[in-house]
C-alpha positions as CSV (number, residue, x, y, z in Angstrom):
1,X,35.5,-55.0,45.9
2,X,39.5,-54.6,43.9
3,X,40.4,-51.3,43.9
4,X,40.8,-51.6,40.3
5,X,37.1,-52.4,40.2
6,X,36.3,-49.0,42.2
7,X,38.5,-47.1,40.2
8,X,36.3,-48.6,36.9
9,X,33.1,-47.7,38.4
10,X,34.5,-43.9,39.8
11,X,35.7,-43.3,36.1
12,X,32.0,-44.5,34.3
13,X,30.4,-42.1,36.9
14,X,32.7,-39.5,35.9
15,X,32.4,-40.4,32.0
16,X,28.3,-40.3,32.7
17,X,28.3,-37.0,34.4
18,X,30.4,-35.3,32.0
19,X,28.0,-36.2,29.6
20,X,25.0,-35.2,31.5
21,X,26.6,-31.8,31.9
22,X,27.6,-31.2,28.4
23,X,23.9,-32.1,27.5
24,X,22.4,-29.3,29.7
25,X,24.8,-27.0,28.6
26,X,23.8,-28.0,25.1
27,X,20.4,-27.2,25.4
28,X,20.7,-24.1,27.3
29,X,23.0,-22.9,24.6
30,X,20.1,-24.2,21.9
31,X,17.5,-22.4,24.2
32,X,19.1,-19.0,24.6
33,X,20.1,-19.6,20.5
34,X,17.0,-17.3,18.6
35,X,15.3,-17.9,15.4
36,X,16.9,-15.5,12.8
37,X,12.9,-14.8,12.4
38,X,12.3,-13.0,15.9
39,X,15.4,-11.5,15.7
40,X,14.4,-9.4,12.3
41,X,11.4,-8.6,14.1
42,X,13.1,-7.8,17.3
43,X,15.6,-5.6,15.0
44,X,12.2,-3.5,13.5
45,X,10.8,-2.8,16.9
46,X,10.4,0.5,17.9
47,X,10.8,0.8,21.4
48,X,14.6,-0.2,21.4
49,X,17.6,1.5,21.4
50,X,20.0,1.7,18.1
51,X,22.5,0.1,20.9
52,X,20.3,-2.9,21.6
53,X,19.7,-3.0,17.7
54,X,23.3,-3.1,16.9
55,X,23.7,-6.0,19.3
56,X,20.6,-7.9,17.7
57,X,22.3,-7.4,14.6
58,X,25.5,-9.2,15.5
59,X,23.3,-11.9,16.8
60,X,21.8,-12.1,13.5
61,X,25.1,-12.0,11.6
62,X,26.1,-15.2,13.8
63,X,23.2,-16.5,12.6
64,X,23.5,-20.0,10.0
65,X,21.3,-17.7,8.0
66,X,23.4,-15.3,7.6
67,X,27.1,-16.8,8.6
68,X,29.0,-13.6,9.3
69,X,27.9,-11.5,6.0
70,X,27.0,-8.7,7.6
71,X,30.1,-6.0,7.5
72,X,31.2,-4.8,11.1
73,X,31.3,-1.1,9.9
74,X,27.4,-1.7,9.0
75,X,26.5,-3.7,12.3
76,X,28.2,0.2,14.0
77,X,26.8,2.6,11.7
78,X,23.1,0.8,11.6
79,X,20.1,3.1,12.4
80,X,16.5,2.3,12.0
81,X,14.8,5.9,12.0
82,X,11.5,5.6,10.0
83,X,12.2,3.1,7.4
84,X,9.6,0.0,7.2
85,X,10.3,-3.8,7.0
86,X,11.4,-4.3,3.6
87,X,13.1,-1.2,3.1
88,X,15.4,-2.3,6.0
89,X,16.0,-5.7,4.7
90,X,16.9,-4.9,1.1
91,X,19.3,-2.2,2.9
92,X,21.0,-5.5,4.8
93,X,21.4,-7.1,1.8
94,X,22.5,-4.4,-0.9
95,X,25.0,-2.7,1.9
96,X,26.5,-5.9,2.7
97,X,26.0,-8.4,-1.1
98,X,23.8,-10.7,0.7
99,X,21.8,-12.3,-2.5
100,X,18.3,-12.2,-1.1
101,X,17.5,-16.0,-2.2
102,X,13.8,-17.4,-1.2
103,X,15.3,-19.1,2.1
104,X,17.6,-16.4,3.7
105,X,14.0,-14.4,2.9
106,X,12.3,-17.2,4.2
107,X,14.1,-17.6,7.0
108,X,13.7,-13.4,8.1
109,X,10.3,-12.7,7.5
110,X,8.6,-16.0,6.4
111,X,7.9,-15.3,2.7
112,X,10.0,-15.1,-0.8
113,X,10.5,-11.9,-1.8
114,X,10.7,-12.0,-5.8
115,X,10.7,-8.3,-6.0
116,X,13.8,-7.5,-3.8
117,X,16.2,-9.7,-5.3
118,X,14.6,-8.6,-9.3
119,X,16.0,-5.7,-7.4
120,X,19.0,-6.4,-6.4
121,X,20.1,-7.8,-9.2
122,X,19.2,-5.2,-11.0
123,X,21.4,-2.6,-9.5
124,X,24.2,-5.1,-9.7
125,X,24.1,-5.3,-13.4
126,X,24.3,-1.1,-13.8
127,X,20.4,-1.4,-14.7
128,X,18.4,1.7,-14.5
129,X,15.8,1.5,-12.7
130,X,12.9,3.3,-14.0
131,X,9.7,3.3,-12.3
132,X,6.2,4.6,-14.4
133,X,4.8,4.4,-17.7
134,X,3.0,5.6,-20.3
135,X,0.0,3.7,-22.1
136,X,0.4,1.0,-24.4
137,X,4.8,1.5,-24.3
138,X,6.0,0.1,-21.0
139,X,5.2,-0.5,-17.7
140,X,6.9,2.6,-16.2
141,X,6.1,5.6,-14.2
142,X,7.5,8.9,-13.9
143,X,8.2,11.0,-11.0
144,X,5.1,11.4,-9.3
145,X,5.0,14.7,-7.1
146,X,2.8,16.9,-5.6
147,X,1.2,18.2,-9.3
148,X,-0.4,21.3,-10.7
149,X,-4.3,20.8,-10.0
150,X,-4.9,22.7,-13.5
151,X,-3.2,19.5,-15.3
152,X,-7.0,17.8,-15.1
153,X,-6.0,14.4,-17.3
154,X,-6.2,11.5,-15.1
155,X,-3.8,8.4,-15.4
156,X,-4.8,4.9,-13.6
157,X,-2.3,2.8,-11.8
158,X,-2.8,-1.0,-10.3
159,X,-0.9,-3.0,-8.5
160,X,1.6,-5.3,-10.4
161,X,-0.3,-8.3,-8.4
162,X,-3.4,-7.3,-10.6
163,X,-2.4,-9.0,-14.2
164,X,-0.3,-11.9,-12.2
165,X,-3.5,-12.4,-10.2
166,X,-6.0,-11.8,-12.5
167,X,-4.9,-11.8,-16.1
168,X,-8.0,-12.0,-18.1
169,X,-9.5,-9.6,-16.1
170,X,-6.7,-7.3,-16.0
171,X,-6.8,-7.6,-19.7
172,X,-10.6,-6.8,-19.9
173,X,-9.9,-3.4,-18.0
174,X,-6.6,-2.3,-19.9
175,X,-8.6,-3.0,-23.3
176,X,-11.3,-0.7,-22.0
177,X,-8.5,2.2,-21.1
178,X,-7.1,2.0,-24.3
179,X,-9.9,2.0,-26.1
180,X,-10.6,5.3,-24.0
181,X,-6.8,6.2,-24.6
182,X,-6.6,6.5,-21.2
183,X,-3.3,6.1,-19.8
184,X,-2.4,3.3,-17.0
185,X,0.9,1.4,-15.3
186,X,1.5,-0.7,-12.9
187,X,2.7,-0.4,-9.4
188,X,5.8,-2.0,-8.6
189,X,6.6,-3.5,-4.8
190,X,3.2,-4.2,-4.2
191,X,2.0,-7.5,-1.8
192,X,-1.7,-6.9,-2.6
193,X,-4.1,-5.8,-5.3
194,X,-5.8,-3.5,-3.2
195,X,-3.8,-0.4,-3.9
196,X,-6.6,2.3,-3.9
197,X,-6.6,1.8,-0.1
198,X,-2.7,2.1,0.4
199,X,-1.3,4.2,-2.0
200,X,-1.6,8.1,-1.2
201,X,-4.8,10.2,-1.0
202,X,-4.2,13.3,-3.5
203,X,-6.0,16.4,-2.1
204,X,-7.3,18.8,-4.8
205,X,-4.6,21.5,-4.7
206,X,-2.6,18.4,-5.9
207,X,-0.8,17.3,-3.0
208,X,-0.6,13.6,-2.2
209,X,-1.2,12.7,2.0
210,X,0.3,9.5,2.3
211,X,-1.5,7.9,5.8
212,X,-0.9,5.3,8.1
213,X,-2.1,1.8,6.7
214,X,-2.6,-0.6,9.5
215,X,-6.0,-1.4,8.9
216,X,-7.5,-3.5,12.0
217,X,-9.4,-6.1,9.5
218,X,-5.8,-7.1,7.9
219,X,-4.8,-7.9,12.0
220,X,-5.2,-11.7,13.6
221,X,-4.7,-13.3,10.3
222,X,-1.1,-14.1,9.5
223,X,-1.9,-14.6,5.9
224,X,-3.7,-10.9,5.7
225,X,-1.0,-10.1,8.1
226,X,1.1,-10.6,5.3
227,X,0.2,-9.5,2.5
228,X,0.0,-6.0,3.7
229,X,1.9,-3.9,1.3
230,X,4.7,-1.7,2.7
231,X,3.7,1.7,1.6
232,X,6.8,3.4,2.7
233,X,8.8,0.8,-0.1
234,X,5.8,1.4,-2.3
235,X,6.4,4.5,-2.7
236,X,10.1,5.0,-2.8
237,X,10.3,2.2,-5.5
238,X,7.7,4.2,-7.9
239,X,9.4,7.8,-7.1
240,X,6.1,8.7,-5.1
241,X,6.3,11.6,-3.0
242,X,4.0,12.3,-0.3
243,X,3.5,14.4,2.7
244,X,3.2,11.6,6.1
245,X,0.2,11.8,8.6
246,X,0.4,9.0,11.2
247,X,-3.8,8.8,10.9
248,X,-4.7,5.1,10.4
249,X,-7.0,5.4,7.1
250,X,-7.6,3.7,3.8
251,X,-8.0,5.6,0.6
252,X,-11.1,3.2,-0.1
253,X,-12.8,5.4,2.8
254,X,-12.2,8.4,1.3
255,X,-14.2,10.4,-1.3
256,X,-13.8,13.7,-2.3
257,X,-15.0,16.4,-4.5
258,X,-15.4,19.9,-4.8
259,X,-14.1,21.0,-0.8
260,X,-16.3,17.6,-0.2
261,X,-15.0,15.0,1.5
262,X,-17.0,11.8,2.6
263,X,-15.8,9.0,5.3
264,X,-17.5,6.5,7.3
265,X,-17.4,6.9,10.9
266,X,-15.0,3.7,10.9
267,X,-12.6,6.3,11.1
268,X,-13.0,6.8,14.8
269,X,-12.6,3.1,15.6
270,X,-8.9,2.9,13.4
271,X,-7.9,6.0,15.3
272,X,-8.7,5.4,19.2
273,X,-6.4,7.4,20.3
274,X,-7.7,10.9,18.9
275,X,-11.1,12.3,20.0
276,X,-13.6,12.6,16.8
277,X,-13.6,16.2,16.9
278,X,-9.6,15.8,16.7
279,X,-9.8,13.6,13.8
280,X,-12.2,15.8,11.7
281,X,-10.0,19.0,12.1
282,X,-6.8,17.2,11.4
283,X,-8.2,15.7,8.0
284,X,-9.9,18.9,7.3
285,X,-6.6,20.7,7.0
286,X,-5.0,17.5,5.1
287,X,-7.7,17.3,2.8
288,X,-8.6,20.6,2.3
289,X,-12.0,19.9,2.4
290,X,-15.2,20.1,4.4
291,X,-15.4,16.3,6.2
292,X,-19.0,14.8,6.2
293,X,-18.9,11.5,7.7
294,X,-21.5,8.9,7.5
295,X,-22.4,5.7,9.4
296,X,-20.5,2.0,8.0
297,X,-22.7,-0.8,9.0
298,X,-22.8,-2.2,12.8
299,X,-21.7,-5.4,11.9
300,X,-17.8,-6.0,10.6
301,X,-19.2,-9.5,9.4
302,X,-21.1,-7.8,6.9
303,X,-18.9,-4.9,6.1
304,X,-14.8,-5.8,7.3
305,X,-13.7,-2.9,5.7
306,X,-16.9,-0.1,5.9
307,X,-15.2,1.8,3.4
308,X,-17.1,4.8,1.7
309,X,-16.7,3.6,-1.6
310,X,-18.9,0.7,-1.3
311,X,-21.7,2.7,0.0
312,X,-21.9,6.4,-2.3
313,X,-20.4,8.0,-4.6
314,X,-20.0,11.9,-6.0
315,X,-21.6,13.0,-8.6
316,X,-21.1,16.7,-8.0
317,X,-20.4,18.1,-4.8
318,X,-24.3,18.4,-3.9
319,X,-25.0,15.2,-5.5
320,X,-24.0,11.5,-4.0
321,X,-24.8,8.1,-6.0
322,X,-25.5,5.9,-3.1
323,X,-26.9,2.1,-2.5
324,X,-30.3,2.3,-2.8
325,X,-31.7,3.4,1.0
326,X,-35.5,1.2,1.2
327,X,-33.3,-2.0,0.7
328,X,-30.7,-0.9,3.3
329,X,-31.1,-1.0,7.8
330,X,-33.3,1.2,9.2
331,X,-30.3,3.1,10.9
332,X,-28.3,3.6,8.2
333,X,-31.4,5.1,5.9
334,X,-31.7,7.2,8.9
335,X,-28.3,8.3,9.1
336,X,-28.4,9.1,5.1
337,X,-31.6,11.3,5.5
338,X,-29.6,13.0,8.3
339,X,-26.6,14.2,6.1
340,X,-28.6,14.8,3.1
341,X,-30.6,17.5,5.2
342,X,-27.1,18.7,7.5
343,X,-25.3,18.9,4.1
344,X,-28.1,19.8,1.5
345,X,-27.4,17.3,-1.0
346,X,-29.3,15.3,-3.2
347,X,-29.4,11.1,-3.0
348,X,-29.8,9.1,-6.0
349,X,-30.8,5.1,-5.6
350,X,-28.7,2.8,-7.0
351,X,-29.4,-1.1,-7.1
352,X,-27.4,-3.4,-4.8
353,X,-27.8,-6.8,-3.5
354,X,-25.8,-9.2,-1.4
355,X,-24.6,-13.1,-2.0
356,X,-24.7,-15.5,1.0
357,X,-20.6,-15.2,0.6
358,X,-20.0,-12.2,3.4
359,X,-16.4,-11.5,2.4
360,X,-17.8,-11.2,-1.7
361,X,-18.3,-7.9,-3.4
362,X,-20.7,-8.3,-5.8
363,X,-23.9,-6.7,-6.0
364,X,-21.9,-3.3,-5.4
365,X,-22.5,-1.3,-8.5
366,X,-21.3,2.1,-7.5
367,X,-17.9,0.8,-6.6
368,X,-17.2,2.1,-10.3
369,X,-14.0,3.2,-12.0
370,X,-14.3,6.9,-13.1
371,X,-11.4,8.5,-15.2
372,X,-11.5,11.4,-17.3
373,X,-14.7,11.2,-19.2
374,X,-15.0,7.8,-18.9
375,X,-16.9,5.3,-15.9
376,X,-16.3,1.1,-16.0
377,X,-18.9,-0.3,-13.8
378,X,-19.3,-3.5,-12.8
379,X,-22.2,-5.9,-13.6
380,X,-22.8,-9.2,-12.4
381,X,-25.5,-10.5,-14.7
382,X,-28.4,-10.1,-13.5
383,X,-31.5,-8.2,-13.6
384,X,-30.5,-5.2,-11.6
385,X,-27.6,-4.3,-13.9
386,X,-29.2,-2.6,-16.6
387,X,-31.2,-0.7,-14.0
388,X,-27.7,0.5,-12.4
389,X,-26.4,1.6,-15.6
390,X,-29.1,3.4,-16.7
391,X,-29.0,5.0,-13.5
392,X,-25.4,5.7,-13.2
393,X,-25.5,7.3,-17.4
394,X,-28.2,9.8,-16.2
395,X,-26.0,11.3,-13.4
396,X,-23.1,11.4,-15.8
397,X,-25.1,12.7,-18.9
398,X,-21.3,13.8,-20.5
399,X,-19.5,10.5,-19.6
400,X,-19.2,7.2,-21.6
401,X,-20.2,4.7,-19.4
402,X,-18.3,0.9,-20.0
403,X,-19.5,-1.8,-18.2
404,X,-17.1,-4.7,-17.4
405,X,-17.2,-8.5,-15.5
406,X,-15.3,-8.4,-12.5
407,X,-16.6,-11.0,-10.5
408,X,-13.2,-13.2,-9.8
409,X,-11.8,-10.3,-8.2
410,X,-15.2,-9.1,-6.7
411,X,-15.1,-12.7,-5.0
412,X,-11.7,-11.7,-2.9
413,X,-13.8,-8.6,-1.7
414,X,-13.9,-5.7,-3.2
415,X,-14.1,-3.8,-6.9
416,X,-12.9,-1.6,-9.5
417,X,-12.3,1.4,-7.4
418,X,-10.7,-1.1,-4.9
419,X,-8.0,-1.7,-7.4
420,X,-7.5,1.3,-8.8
421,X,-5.1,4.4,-7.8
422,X,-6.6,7.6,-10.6
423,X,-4.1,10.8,-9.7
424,X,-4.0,13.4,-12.0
């Protein structure tokens, strides 16, 4: 073999293996390389220091997402503290004039986020952003504090998602409230239309107790997953002020009236980490009220949510509206009888019924609106719905009662009071 022909083969080798090594060096840079994704999500975690958080952040500002937009004075000075997902991000992109387009949003937490950069732009044009409303004007909403409990008028609020969603329905309802001149707006920020269970509790000194809302029913579905509103950004975008308890609880599962408040035992399963007698002192004191808890069914197929308000409601505080007991389990009637002697109060049977559709509402006539002097409940035309009525009028001899189809929401799982937010 020529020596010219050894030094062609030596330099192929050498050509090939140079190649071979840029390749692996290629790939480990592509695998050590993280999604913009898990690093937002590795940026929100709690168990981290602001240190490791700042050096996430540079990562993420290296990003293609991002291409360097992210100010260096801002990757130094970041801190996480309390604040929730989307409170974070639009704090990324208003401290640094990132336009929060559908694929940077996208590409951070999987979704669009039409609200933030409405937002954004906003504050960009000198807007002011103004929050509630009054009936009938706008769709704004003033300051909402802790209130004087002596100021007894009620006003209703729903999410935004509600008339997007649902616009005939929506509709339906508003024409009833004004009718009533009963004043409404709509929730800004919101993800879902479900924002009796997120938005604050308001005890009856006036005080709003804004609780933790990681319901387990929303977990192990991404698209649930999702559309979990951020209270915290909730609240700051509508001026909502509320005292924090880190107790996992939805405002569907509680009821209260008079130093009454009613909860289903599904309490104790969102709060395994406090002992039940723990968890009735603690929302005793927040609630100012005497807690009576009663059984949610067994089985989450049947009931995901065993919320309170789809099983009684007050009357008075001796007096609970509740689905009817001889058509209901054994245990359950048992467990009624039970608190209606502990408690002294007085049951009155309302019609229900259930469709072969287990996430459906409908058949749930005491998951009523009640405002002021007024109560919209549902009917779902059929025979039982003049019985509920009639029913419901008798308790509430000095209310107008409306009745109203809500079946296109009830199909998505739950009702009017599951929609609704009534402060006063």
């Amino acid at each position: 073999m020529s020596i010219e022909s050894i030094i062609g083969i030596t330099s192929g080798l050498i050509g090939i293996i140079s190649a071979i090594i840029a390749s692996i060096c290629w790939v480990k840079k592509k695998v050590k390389k993280c999604p913009a994704s898990e690093l937002f999500k590795m940026l929100m975690q709690k168990n981290i220091s602001d240190s490791k958080r700042r050096e996430i952040l540079i990562k993420l500002n290296n990003s293609s997402l991002i291409n360097k937009k992210i100010k260096e004075e801002y990757i130094q000075n970041f801190r996480l503290e309390n604040r929730g997902q989307e409170t974070v991000l639009f704090d990324i992109f208003d401290s640094n004039d990132i336009e929060p387009t559908d694929d940077i949003c996208k590409g951070l937490i999987g979704v669009c986020m039409p609200s933030l950069r409405k937002r954004y732009q906003e504050k960009r044009q000198n807007k002011q952003e103004v929050s509630f409303s009054e009936p009938k004007q706008t769709n704004n909403i003033s300051n909402v504090e802790n209130v004087n409990p002596s100021k007894k008028e009620q006003t209703v609020y729903m999410s935004e998602m509600l008339k997007t969603r649902f616009p005939d329905t929506c509709n339906r309802l508003i024409g009833i409230l004004e009718k009533h001149s009963v004043k409404y707006a709509f929730l800004k920020g919101t993800k879902d239309i479900w924002c009796r269970d997120y938005m604050p509790v308001q005890a009856e000194s006036g005080k709003f107790i804004q609780f933790r809302y990681e319901p387990s029913y929303l977990k192990g579905n991404k698209e649930w997953e999702e559309s979990r509103s951020d209270v915290e950004e909730v609240c700051r975008m509508n001026n909502i002020h509320a005292q924090i308890s880190d107790i996992n609880l939805d405002g569907g599962n509680v009821l209260i009236c008079e130093g009454h408040a009613i909860l289903s035992d599904r309490i104790f399963s969102e709060n395994p980490e406090r002992t039940e007698r723990e968890l009735i002192d603690e929302l005793g004191k927040l609630l100012e009220c005497e807690i009576i808890i009663i059984k949610a069914l067994n089985s989450k197929d049947e009931d995901f949510t065993g919320h309170a308000d789809g099983m009684v409601r007050f009357v008075n505080r001796n007096t609970i509206l509740g689905n009817r007991l001889a058509d209901d389990y054994k245990y359950i009637q048992d467990d009624r009888r039970k608190i209606i002697e502990k408690y002294n109060l007085k049951y009155i049977d309302v019609p229900f019924f259930t469709t072969d559709n287990r996430d459906s509402a409908i058949g749930i006539y005491v998951n009523y609106l009640e405002v002021n002097d007024l109560i919209v409940v549902p009917v779902f035309g059929r025979d039982e719905d003049k019985e509920a009525v009639d029913i419901i009028q008798k308790a509430f001899p000095n209310k107008v009662i409306e009745t109203i189809n809500y079946d296109e929401v009830a199909l998505e799982g739950g009702l009017l009071n599951c929609t609704t937010w009534v402060i006063r």
